[in-house]
N, C-alpha and C positions, 0 to 999 in steps of 0.2 A: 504493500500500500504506500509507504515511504517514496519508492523508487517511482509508482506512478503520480505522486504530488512533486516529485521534481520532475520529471519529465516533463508533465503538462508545464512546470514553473518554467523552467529552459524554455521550451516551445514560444511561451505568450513574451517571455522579455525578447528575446531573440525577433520575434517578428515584431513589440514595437521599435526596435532600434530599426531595422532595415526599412520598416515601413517611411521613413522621413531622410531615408539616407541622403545625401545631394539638395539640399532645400537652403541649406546655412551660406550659400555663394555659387554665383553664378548669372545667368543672365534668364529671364521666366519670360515669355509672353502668352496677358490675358486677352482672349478676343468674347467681347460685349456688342449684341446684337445694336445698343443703342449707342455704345459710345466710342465703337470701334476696338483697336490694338492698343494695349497699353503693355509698356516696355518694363519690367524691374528689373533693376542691378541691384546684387545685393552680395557685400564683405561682410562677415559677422557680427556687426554692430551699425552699419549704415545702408542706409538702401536708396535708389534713385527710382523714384516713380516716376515714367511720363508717357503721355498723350497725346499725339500730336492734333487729333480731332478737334478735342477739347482746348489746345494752348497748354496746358500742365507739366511743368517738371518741380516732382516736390523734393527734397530733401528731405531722407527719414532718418532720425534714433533709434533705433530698435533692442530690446531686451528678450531675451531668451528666456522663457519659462520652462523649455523642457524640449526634446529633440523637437518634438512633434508642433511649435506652438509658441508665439512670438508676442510682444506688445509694439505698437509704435506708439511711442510716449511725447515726439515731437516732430514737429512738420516745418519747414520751411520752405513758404516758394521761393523758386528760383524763376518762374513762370506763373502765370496764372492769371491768361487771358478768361478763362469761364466763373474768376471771383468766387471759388470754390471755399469753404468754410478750412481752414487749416489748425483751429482750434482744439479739433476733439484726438481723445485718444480709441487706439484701435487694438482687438485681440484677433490676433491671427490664428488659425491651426489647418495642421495638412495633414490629410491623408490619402496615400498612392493608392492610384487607380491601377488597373491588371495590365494599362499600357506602360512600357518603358515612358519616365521621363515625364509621364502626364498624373498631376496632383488632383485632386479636390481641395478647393478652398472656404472656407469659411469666413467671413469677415464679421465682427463686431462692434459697430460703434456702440461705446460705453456710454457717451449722455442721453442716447435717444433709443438703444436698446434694439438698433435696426440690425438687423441681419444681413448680409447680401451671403449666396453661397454660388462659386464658380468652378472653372479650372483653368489649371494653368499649367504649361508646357517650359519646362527647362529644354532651352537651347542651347548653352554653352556653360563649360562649368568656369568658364573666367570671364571676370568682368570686361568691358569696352576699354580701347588703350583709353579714353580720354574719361573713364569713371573718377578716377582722382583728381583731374583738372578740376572736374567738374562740381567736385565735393568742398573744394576750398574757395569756390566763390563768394 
């Protein structure tokens, strides 16, 4: 009985770790029927969101709650022709879908308690040369 409550214990950690593997850097794109492609870069504490439909390139902080599952706790545009709210903060969490490379997203904004749920496809696992230019704006 032992050996079958560690096996199942082995199995469930073992598949949340892989489940999120590749999410913490790289380059993601989300495609929104209403708002088009939207581009993230993302190094382990920073991330670039933008939009070129919309005008948006935000500037994000981001903190790690756990492999699976992110906070951005601050926003700065660098853009932001659509006068988008860059106020609030956001709970991220991912989990892989059966394709290579393609996530399920979750998004939470915290003051209005709105949902949004998507997917999002990693493209590269290195950021754009000019992500760093970009971040010291």
């Amino acid at each position: 009985m032992n050996n079958l409550i560690l096996i199942v214990s082995i199995i469930i950690f073992n598949g949340s770790i892989n489940n999120c593997k590749g999410i913490k850097k790289g380059v993601f794109i989300s495609v929104d029927k209403n708002f088009g492609e939207t581009i993230i870069q993302r190094n382990d504490t920073i991330q670039l969101e933008e939009n070129k439909i919309l005008g948006t390139l935000f500037l994000q902080k981001i903190k790690w709650i756990d492999e699976c599952n992110y906070v951005i706790y601050s926003t700065k545009a660098l853009k932001n022709e659509a006068d988008l709210d860059t106020s609030n903060t956001f709970t991220v969490s991912f989990k892989e879908s059966q394709e290579k490379n393609i996530y399920y997203v979750s998004v939470l904004v915290k003051s209005t308690n709105f949902k949004h749920e998507s997917t999002i496809e990693k493209i590269s696992d290195n950021v754009d040369d000019d992500f760093y230019e970009k971040i010291v704006q």
